[in-house]
py3Dmol code that shows the C-alpha trace and the ligand (Angstrom):
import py3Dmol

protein = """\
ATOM      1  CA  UNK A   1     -23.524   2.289  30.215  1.00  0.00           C
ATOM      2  CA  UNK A   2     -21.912   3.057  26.969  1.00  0.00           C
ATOM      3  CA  UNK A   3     -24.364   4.213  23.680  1.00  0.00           C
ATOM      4  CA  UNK A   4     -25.676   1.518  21.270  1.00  0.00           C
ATOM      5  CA  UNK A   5     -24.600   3.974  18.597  1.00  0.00           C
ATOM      6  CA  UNK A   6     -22.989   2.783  15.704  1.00  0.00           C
ATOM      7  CA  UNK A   7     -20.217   4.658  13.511  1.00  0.00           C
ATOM      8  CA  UNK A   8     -19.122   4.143  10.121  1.00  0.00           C
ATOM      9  CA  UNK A   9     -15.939   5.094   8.300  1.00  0.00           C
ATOM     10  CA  UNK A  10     -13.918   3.877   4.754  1.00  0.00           C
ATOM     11  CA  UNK A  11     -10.521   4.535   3.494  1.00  0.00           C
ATOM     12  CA  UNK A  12      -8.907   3.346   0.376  1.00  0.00           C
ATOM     13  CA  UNK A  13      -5.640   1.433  -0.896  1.00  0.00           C
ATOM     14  CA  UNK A  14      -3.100   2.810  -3.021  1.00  0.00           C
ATOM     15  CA  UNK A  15      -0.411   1.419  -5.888  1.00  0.00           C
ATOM     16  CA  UNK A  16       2.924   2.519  -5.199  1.00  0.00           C
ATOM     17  CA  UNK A  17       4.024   2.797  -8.989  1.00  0.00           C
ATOM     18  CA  UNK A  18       7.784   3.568  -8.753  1.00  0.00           C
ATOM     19  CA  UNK A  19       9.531   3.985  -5.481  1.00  0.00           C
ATOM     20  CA  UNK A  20       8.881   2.131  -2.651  1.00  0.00           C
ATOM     21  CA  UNK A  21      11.470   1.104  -0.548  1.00  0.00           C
ATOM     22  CA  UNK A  22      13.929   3.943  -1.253  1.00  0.00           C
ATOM     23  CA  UNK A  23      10.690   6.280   0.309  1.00  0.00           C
ATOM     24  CA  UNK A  24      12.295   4.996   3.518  1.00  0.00           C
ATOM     25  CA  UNK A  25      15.394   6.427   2.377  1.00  0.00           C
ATOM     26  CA  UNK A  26      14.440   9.751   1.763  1.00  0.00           C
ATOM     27  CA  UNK A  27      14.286   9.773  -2.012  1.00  0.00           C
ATOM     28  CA  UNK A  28      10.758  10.888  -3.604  1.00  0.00           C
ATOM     29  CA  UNK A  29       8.197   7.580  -4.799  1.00  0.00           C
ATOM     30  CA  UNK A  30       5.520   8.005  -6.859  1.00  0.00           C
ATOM     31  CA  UNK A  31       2.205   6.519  -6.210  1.00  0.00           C
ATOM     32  CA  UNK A  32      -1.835   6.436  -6.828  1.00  0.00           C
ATOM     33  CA  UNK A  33      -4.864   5.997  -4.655  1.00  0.00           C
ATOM     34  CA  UNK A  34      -6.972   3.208  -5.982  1.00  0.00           C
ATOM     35  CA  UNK A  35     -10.822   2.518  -5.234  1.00  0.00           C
ATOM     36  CA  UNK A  36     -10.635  -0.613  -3.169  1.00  0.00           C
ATOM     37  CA  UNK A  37     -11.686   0.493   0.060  1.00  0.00           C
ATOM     38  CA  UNK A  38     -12.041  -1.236   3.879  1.00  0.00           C
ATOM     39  CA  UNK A  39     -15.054   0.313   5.828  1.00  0.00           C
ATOM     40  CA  UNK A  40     -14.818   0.030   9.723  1.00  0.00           C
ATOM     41  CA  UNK A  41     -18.030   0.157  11.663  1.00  0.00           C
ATOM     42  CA  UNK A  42     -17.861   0.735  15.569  1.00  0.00           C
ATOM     43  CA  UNK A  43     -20.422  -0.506  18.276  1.00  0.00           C
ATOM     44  CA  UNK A  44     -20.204   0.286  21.622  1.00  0.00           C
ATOM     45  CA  UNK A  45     -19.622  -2.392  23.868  1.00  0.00           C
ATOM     46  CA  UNK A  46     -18.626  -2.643  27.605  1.00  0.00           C
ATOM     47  CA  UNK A  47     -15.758  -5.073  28.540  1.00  0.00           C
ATOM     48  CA  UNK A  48     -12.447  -5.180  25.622  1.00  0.00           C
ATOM     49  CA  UNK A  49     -12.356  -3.945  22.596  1.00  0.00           C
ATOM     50  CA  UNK A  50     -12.400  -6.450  19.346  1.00  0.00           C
ATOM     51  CA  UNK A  51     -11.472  -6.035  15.480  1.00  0.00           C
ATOM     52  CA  UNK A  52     -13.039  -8.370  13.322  1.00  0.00           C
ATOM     53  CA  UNK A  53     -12.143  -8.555   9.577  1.00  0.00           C
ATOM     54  CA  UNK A  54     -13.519 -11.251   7.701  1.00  0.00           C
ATOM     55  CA  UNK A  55     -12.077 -11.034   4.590  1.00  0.00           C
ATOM     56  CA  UNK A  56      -8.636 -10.943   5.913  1.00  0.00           C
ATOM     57  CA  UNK A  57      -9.249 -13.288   8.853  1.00  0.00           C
ATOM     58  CA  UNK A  58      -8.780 -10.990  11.373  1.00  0.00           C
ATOM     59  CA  UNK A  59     -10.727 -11.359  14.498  1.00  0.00           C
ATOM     60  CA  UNK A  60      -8.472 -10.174  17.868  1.00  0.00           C
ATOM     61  CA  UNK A  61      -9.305  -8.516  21.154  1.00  0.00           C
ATOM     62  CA  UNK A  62      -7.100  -5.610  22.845  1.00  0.00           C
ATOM     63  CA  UNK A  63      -5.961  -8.874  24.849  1.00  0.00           C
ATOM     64  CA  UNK A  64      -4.470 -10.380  22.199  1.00  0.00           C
ATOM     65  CA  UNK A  65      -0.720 -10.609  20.802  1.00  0.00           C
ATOM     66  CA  UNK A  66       0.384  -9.654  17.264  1.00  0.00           C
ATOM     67  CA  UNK A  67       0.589  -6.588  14.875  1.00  0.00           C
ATOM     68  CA  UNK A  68      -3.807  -6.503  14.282  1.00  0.00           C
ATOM     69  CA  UNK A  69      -4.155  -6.752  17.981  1.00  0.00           C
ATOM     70  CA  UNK A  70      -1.526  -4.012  18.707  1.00  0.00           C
ATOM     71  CA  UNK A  71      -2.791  -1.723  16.041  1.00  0.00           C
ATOM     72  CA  UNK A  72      -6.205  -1.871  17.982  1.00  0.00           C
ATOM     73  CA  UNK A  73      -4.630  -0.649  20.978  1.00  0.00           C
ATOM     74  CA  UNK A  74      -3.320   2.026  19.857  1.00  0.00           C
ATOM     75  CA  UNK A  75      -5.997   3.088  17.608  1.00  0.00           C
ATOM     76  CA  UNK A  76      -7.948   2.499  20.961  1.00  0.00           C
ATOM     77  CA  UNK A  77      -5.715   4.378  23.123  1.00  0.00           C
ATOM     78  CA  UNK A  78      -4.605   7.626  20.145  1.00  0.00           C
ATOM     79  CA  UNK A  79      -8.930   8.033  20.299  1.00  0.00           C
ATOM     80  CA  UNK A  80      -9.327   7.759  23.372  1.00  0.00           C
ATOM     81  CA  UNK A  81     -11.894   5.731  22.856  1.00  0.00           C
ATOM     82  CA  UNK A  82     -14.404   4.008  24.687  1.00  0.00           C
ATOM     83  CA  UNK A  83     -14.552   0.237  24.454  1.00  0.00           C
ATOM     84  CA  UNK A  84     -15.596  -0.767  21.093  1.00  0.00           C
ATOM     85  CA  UNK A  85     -16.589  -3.607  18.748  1.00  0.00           C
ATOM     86  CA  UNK A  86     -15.131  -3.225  15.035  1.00  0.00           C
ATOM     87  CA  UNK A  87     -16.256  -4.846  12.153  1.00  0.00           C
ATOM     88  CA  UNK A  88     -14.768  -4.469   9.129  1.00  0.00           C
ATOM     89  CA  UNK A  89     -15.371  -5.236   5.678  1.00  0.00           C
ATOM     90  CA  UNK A  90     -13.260  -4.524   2.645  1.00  0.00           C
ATOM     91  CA  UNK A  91     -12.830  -5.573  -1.084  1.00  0.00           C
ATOM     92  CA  UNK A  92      -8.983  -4.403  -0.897  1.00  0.00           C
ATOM     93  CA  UNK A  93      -6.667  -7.347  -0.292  1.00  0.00           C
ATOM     94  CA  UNK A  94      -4.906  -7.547   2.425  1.00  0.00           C
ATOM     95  CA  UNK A  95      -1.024  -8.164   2.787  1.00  0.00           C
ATOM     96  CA  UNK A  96      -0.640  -7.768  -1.016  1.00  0.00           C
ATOM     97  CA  UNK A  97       1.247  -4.257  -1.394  1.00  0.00           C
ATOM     98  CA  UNK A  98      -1.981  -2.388  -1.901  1.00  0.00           C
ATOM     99  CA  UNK A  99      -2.149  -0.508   1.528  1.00  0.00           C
ATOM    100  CA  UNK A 100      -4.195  -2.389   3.162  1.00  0.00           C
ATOM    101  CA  UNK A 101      -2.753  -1.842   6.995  1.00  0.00           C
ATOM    102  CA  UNK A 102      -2.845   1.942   6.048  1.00  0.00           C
ATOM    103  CA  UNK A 103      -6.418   1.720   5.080  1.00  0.00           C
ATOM    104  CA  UNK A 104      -7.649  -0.115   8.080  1.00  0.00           C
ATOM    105  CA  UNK A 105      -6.192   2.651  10.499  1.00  0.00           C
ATOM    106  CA  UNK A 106      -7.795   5.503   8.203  1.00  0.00           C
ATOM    107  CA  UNK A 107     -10.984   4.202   8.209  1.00  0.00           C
ATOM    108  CA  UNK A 108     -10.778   3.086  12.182  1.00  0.00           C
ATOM    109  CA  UNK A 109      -9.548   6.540  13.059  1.00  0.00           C
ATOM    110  CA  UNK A 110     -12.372   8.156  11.193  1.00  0.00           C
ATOM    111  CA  UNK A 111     -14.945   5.873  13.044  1.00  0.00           C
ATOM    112  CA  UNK A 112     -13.373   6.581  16.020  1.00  0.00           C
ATOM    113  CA  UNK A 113     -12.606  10.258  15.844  1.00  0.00           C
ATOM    114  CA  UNK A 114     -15.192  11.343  13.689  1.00  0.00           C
ATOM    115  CA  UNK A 115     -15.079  15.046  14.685  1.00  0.00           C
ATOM    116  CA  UNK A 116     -10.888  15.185  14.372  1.00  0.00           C
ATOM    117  CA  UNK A 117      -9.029  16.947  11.524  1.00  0.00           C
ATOM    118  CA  UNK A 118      -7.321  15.284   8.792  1.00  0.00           C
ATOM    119  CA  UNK A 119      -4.090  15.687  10.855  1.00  0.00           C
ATOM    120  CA  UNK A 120      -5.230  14.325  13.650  1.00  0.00           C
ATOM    121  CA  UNK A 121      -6.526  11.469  11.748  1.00  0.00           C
ATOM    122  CA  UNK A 122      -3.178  10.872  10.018  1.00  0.00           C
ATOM    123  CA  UNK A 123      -1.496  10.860  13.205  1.00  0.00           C
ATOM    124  CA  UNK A 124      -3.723   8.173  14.813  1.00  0.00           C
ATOM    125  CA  UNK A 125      -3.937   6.320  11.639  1.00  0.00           C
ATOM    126  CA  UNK A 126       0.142   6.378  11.799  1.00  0.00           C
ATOM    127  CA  UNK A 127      -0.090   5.340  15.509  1.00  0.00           C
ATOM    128  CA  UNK A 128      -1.884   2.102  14.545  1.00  0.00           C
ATOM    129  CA  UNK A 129       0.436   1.806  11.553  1.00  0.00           C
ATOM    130  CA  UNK A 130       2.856   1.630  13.158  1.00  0.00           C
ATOM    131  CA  UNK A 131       2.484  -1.884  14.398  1.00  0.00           C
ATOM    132  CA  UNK A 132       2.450  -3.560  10.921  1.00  0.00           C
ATOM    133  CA  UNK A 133       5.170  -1.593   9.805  1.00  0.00           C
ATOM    134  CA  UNK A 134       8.990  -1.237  10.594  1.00  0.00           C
ATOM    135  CA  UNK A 135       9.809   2.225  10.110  1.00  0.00           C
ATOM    136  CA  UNK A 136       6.553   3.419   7.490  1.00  0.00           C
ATOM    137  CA  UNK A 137       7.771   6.190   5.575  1.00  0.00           C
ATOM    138  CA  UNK A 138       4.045   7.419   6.007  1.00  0.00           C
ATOM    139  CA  UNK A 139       3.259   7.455   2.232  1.00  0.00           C
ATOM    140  CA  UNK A 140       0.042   4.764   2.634  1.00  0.00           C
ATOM    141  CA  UNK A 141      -2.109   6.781   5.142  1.00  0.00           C
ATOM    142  CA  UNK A 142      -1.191  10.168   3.245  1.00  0.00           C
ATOM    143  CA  UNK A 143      -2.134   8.822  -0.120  1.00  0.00           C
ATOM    144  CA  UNK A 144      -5.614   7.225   1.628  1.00  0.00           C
ATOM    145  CA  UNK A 145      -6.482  10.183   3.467  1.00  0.00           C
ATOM    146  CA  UNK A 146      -5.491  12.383  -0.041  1.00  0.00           C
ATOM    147  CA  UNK A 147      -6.193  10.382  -2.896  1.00  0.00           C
ATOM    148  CA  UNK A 148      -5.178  11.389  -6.575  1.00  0.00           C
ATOM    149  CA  UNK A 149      -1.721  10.443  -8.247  1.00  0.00           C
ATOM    150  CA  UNK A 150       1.224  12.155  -6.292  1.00  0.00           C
ATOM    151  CA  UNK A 151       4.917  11.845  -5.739  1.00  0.00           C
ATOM    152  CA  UNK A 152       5.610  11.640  -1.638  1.00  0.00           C
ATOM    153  CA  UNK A 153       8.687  12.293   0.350  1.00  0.00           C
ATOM    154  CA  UNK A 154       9.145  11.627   3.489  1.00  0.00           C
ATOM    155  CA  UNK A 155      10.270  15.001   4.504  1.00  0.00           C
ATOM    156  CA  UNK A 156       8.164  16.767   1.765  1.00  0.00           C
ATOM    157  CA  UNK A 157       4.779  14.864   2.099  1.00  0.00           C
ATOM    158  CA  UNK A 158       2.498  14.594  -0.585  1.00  0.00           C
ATOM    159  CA  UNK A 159       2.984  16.865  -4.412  1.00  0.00           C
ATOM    160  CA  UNK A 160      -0.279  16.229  -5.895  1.00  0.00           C
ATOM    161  CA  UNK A 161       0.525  15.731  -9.880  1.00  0.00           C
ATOM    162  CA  UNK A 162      -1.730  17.208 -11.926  1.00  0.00           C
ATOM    163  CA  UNK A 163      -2.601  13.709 -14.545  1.00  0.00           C
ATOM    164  CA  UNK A 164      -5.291  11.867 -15.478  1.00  0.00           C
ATOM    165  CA  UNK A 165      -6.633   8.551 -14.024  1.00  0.00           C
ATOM    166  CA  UNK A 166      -3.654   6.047 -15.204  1.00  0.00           C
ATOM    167  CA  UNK A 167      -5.411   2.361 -15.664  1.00  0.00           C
ATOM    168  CA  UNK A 168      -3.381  -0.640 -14.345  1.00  0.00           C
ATOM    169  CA  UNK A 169      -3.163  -4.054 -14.553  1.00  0.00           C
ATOM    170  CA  UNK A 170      -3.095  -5.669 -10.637  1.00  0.00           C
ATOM    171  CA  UNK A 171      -1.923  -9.248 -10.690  1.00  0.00           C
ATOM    172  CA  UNK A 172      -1.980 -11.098  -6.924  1.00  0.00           C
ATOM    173  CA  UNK A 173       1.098 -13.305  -6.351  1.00  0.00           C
ATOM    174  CA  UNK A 174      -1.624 -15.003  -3.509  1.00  0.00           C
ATOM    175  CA  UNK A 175       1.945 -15.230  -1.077  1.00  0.00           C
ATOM    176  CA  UNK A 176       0.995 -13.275   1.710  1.00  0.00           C
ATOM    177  CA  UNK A 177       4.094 -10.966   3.298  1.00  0.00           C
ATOM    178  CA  UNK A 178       4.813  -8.686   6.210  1.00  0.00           C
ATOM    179  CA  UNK A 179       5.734  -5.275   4.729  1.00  0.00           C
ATOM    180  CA  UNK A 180       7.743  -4.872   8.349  1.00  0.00           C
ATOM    181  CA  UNK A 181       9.781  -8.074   7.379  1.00  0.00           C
ATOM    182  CA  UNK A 182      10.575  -6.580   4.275  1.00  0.00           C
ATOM    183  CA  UNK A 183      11.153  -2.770   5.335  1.00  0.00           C
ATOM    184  CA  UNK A 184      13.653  -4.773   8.013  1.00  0.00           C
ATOM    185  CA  UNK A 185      15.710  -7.292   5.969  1.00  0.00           C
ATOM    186  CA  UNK A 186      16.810  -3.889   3.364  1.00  0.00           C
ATOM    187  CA  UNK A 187      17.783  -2.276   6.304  1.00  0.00           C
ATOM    188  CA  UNK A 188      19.977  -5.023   6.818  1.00  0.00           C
ATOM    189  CA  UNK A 189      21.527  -5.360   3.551  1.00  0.00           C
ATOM    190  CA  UNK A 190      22.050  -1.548   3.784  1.00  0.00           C
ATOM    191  CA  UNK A 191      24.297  -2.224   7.063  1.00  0.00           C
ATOM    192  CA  UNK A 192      25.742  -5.202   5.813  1.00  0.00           C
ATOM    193  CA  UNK A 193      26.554  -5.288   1.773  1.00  0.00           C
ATOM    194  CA  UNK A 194      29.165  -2.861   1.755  1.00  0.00           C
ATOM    195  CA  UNK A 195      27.003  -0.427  -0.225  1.00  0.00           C
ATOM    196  CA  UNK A 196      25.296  -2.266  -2.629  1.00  0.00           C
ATOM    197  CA  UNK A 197      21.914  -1.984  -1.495  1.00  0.00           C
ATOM    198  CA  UNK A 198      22.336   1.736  -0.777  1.00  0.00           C
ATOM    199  CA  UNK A 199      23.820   2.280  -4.651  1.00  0.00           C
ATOM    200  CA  UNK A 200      20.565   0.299  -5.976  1.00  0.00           C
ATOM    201  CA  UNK A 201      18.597   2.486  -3.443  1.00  0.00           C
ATOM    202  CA  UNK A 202      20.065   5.707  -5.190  1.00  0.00           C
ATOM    203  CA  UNK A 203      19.087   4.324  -9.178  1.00  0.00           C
ATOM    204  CA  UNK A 204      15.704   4.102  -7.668  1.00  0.00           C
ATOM    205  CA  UNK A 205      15.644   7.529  -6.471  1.00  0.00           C
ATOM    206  CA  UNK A 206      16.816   8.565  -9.803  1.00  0.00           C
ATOM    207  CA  UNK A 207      13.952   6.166 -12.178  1.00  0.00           C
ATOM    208  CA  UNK A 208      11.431   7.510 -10.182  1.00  0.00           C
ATOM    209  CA  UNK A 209      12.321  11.073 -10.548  1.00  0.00           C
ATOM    210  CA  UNK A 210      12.372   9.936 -14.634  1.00  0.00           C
ATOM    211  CA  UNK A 211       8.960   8.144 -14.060  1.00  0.00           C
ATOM    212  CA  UNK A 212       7.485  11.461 -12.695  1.00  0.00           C
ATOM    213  CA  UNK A 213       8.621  13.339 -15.847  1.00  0.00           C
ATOM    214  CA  UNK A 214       7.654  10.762 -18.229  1.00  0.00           C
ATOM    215  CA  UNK A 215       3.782  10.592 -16.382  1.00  0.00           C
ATOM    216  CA  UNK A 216       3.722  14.210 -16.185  1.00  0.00           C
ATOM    217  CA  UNK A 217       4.122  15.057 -19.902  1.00  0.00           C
ATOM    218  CA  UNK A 218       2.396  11.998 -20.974  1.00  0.00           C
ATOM    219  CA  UNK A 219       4.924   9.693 -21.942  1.00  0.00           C
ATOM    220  CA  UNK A 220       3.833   6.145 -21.427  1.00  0.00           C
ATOM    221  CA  UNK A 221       6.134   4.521 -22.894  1.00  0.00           C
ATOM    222  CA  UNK A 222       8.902   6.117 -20.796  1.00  0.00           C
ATOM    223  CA  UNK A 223       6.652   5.507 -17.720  1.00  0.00           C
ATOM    224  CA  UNK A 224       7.022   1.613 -18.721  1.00  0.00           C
ATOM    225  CA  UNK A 225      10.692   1.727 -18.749  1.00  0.00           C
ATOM    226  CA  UNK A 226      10.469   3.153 -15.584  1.00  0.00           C
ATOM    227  CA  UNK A 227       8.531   0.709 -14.158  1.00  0.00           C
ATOM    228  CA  UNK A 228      10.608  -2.449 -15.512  1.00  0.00           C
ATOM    229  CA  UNK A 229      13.955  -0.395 -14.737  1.00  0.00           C
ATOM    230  CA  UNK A 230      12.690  -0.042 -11.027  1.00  0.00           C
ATOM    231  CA  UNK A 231      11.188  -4.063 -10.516  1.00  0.00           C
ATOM    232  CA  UNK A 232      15.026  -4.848 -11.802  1.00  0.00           C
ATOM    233  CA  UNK A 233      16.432  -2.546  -8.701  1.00  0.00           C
ATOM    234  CA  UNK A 234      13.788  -3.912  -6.296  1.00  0.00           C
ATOM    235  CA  UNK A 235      15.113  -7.709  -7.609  1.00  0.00           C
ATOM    236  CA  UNK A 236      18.886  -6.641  -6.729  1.00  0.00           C
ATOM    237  CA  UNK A 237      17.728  -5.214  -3.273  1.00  0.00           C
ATOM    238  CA  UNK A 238      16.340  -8.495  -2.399  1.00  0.00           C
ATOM    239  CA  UNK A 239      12.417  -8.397  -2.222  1.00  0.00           C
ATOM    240  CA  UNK A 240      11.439 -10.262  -5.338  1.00  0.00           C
ATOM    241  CA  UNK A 241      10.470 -13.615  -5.192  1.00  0.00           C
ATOM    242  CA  UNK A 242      10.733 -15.955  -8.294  1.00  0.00           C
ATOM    243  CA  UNK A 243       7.005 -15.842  -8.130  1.00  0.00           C
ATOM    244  CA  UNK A 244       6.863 -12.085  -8.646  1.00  0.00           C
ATOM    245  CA  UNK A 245       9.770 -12.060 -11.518  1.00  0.00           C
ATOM    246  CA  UNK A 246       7.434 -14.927 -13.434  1.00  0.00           C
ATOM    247  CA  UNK A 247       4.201 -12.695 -13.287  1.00  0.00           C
ATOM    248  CA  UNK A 248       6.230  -9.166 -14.541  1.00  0.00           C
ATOM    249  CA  UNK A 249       7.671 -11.400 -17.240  1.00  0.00           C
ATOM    250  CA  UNK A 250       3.961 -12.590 -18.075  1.00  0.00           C
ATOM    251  CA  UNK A 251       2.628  -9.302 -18.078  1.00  0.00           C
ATOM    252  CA  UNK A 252       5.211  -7.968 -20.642  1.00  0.00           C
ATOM    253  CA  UNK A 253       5.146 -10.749 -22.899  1.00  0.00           C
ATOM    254  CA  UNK A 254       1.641 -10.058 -22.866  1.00  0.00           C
ATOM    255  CA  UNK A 255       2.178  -6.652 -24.515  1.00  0.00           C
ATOM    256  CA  UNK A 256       2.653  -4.047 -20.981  1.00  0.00           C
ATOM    257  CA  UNK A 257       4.601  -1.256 -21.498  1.00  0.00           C
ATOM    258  CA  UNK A 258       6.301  -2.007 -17.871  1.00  0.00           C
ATOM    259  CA  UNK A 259       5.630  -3.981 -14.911  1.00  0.00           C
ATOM    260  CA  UNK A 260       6.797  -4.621 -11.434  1.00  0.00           C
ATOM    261  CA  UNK A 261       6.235  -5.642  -7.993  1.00  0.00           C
ATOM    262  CA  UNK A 262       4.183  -2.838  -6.261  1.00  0.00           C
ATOM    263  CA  UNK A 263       4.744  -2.616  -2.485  1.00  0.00           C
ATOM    264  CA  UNK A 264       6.788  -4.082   0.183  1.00  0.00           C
ATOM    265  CA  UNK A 265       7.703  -7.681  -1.856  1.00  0.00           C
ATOM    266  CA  UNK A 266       8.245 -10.768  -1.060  1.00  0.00           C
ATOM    267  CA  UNK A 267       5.321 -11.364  -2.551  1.00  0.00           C
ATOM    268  CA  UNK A 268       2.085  -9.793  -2.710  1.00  0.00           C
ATOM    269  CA  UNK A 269       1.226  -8.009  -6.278  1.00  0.00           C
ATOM    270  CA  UNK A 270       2.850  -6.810  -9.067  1.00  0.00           C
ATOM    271  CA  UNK A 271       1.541  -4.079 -11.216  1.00  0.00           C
ATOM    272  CA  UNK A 272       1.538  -3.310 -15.227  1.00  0.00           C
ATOM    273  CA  UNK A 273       0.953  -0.368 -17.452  1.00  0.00           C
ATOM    274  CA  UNK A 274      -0.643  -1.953 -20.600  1.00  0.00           C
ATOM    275  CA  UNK A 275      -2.867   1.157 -22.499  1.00  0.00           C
ATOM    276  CA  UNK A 276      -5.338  -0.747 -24.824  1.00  0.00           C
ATOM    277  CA  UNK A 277      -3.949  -4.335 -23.777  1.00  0.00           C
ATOM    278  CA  UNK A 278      -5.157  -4.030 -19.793  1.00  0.00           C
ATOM    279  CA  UNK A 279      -7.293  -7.706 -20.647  1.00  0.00           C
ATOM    280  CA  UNK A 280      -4.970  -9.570 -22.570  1.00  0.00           C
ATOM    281  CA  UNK A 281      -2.215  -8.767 -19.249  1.00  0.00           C
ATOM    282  CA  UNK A 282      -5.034  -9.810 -17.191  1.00  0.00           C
ATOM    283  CA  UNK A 283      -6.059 -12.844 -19.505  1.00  0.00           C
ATOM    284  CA  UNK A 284      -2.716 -13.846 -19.523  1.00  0.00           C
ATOM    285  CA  UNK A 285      -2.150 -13.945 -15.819  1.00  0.00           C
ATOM    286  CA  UNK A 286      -5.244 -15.819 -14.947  1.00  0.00           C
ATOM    287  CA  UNK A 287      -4.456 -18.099 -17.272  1.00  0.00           C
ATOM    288  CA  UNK A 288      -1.627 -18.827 -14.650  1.00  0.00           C
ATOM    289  CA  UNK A 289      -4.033 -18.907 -11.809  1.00  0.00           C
ATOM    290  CA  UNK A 290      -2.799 -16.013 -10.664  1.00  0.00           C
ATOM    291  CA  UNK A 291      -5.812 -13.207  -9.655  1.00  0.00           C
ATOM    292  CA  UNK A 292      -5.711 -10.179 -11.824  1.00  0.00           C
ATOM    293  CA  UNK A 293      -7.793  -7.057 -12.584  1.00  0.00           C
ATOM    294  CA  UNK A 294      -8.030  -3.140 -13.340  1.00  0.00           C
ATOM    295  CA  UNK A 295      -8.254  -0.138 -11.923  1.00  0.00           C
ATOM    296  CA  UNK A 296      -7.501   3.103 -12.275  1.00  0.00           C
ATOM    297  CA  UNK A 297      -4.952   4.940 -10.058  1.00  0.00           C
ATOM    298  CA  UNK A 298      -5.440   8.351  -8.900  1.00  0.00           C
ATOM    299  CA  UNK A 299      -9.143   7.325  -7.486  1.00  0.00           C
ATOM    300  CA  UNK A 300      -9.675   9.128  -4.663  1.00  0.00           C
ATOM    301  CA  UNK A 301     -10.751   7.107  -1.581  1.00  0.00           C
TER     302      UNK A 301
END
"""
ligand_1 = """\
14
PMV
O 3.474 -3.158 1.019
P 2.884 -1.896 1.538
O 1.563 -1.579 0.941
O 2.827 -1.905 3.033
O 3.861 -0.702 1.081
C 5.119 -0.585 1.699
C 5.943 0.484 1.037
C 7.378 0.579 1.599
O 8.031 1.616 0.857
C 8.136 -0.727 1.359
C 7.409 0.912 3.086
C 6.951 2.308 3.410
O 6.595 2.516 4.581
O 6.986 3.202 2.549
"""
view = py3Dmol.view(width=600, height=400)
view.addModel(protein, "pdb")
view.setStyle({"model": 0}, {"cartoon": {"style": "trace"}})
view.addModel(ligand_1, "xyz")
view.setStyle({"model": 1}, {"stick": {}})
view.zoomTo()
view.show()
């Protein structure tokens, strides 16, 4: 007869500011924990193990098909776990760039495993990762388990940087996208477009290592070119949507120093550095019904 005990665990999303995609490709991104967080809670049950999360309309069984369902059963199986009930609740938004999938598995691998190390966490948070992703270059979990501003290789792991909290503005596209879909179609272009993809891929590598200069000593307005310099690479790699290149172009006519999608693409969020003018971005993307707030990055989770 299994324990009624119940365990609880949180982990928190992050803001990829400059980098993501080329991660996959070995060059360095750089990227913030933020303080929206998922907390998992685990009960005990006998007969198959279920994940319910409400605000993300998740509600599977180990029986069931698809990436949620998958991620449970590995979670499941890298704990060793006993058969569980997981609820979930979270003010982090799911399938928006944010780090949501990453979060989930942190927080479920701490409930699970509450006695493991932070390795061992990261590896069974990776495990379940694994399903949503195609190829994760590992920098969500890392950055949830971490927190702080850092830049991330995949090779290298996570640098810490040294910087103070960095407030941006989040704006939600509300078109929902598979980071794996994203991760896979760049791939494809990287096989298939003669070496276009793979030249944009190399700028990237090359704006971010700028971006981490201009952050470290300060330089905002640097940062902001940056940021607009990498949403134009992301564009020509092929995970922008019109939506996306509308809310960047909101946000700087709005006054931001830079903007750009933040995550996977294809829709999701975009992100903007606006230092004194964080509302009027805001203002001026609800005014388009699009969802918009602050926070700061480099929150630890
Ligand atoms: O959209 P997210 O939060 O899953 O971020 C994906 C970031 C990528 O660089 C596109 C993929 C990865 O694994 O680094």
């Amino acid at each position: 007869m299994p324990s009624s005990r119940a365990t609880s665990a949180s982990a928190g999303g992050k803001i990829i500011l400059l980098g993501e995609h080329s991660v996959v490709y070995g060059h360095p991104a750089l990227a913030g924990a933020i303080d929206k967080t998922v907390t998992a809670c685990s009960t005990p049950i006998e007969g198959d193990s279920s994940l319910s999360v409400p605000a993300w309309d998740i509600e599977v069984s180990t029986r069931d098909e698809g990436a949620p369902a998958q991620a449970l059963r590995a979670l499941i199986e890298a704990t060793g776990a006993q058969p569980t009930r997981l609820d979930v609740t979270a003010d982090l938004p799911c399938a928006a760039g944010l780090g949501s999938s990453a979060a989930l598995c942190l927080a479920v691998a701490r409930c699970l495993a509450p006695g493991a190390s932070d390795a061992e966490h990261r590896d069974i948070a990776g495990a379940g990762e694994a399903q949503f992703h195609h190829r994760p270059s590992g920098i969500d979990v890392a950055l949830s388990q971490q927190g702080g501003i850092a830049s991330y290789t995949v090779d290298g792991g996570l640098v810490p940087l040294d910087v103070p909290g960095l407030p941006l503005v989040v704006g939600l596209s509300g078109v929902c996208r598979s980071t794996a879909t994203q991760v896979a179609r760049v791939a494809a272009r990287v096989a298939d477009d003669g070496g276009l993809t793979s030249g944009r891929i190399k700028d990237m590598g090359g704006i971010v290592t700028a971006g981490i200069d201009a952050l470290s000593s300060g330089d905002l307005d640097a940062l902001g070119v940056c940021m607009s310099q990498c949403h134009r690479a992301l564009r020509d790699i092929g995970v922008s949507i019109a939506t996306l290149d509308a809310m960047v172009a909101t946000a700087m006519e709005a006054g931001a120093l830079g903007a750009k999608l933040t995550g996977a693409g294809g829709g999701g969020a975009i992100i903007a550095l606006a230092p004194g003018r964080e509302q009027q971005v805001c203002a001026a993307l609800e005014e388009q019904d699009f969802q918009a707030f602050v926070t700061t990055l480099g929150a630890n989770s």
